[in-house]
N, C-alpha and C positions, 0 to 999 in steps of 0.2 A: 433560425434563431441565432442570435447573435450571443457570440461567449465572452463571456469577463477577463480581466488579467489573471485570476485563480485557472481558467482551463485555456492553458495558451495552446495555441495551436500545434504550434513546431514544438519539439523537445528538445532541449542544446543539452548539451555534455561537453564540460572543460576535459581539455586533453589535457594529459601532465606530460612534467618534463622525464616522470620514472612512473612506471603501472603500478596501480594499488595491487596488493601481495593479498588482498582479503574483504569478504562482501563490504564490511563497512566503509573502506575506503572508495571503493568503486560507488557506493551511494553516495558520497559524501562529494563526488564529480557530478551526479545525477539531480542530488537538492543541497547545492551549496547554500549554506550560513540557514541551513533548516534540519536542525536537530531532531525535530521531533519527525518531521518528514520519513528522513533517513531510519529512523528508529523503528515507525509503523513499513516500513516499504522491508525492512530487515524482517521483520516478524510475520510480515505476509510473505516473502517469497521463503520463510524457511516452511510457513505453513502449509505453502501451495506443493512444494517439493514435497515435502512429509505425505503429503496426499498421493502423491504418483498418479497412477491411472487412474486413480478413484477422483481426484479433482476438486478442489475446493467450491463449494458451490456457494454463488453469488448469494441466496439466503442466507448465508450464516456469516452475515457482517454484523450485529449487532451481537451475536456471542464474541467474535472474534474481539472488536471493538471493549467488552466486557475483561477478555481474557486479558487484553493490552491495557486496561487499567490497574489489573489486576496487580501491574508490577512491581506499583508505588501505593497502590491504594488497596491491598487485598481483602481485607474487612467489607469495605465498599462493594469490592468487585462479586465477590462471595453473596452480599445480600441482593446485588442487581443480577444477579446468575439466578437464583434460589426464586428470584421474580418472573425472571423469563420463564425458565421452568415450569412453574406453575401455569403461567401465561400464554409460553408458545401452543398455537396449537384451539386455543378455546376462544381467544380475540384474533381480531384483524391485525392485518400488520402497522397500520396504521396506528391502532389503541395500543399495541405493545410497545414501539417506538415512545409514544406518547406519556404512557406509564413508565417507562425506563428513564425516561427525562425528569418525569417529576419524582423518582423515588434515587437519581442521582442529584437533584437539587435537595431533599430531602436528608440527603446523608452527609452535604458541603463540599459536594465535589464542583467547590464553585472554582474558577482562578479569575482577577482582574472582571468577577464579575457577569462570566460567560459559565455556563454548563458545559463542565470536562467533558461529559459525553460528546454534548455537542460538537465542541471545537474538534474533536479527535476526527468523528463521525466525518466533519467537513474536509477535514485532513485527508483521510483515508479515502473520500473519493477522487481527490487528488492525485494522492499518489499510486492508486489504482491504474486511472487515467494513466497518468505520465509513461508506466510498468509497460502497457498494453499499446504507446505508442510508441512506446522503444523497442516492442516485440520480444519484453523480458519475459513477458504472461501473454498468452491469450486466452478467450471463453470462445466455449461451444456447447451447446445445448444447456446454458445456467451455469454451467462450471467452469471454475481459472485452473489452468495447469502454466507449468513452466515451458518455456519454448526455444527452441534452440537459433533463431531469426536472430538475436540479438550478436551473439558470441559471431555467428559466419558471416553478418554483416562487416562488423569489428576485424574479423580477420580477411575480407575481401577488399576493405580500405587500404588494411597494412600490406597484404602482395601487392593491390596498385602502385601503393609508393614506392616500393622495391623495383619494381616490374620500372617505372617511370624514371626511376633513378639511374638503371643499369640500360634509359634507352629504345626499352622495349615496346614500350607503347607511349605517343602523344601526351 
């Protein structure tokens, strides 16, 4: 199957000229000039952390989703929760999706005409994706934990350079 420009292959990371001091800025290297990106990839990995051993489990993206609207739109978010709720659990995942859509069209969680859920939802696999090819997150058995792949790669780059500089290897 052939993927789109939304699920690129490779993962680039601008390098700066000084390291970010703080998660935001290290995203803001990871989805440049994407705000919203940066913002859903902040709130997933503080959530996957918050989890520890327990692990975010891959079904609970449309709460999550729900909670992330919640930031701007809590009214909204509060009656699209009070629906899952009710919902998860007694329909398909399919009719709940379905229902959360029409009762976020429903309450004008529209922008430019798209359903906020939606947009977010497309987002969010996204930035999922991107997280789990930078080996910020991985999943095993349904669940995201946080992963320490990313940070030893980042500091295996910086000893080469050091190491190549003073000589030491090719």
């Amino acid at each position: 199957m052939k993927m789109g420009k939304a699920y690129p292959r490779k993962v680039k990371i601008v390098v700066p000229r000084y390291p970010p001091d703080r998660l935001e800025g290290l995203l803001e290297l990871i989805f440049p000039d994407h705000p919203l990106r940066q913002e859903l990839a902040k709130a997933f990995l503080e959530e996957v952390r918050e989890r520890g051993k327990e692990g975010l489990s891959e079904e609970e993206w449309i709460p999550f989703i729900i909670r992330f609207m919640g930031r701007e739109h809590p009214k909204e978010a509060q009656a699209l929760m009070e629906l899952y709720d009710s919902l998860e659990g007694r329909v398909s995942r399919t009719r709940l999706q379905e229902e959360i859509v029409r009762k976020a069209k429903e309450l004008g969680l529209v922008e430019d005409g798209s359903n906020l859920f939606n947009v977010i939802r497309g987002q969010y696999v996204i930035v999922v994706k991107v997280l789990r090819r930078l080996g910020m997150v991985y999943k095993k058995e349904g669940f995201y934990y946080t992963s320490p792949h990313f940070g030893e790669v980042l500091e295996s780059i910086g000893r080469l350079w050091k190491d190549w500089r003073a000589g030491l290897v090719d």
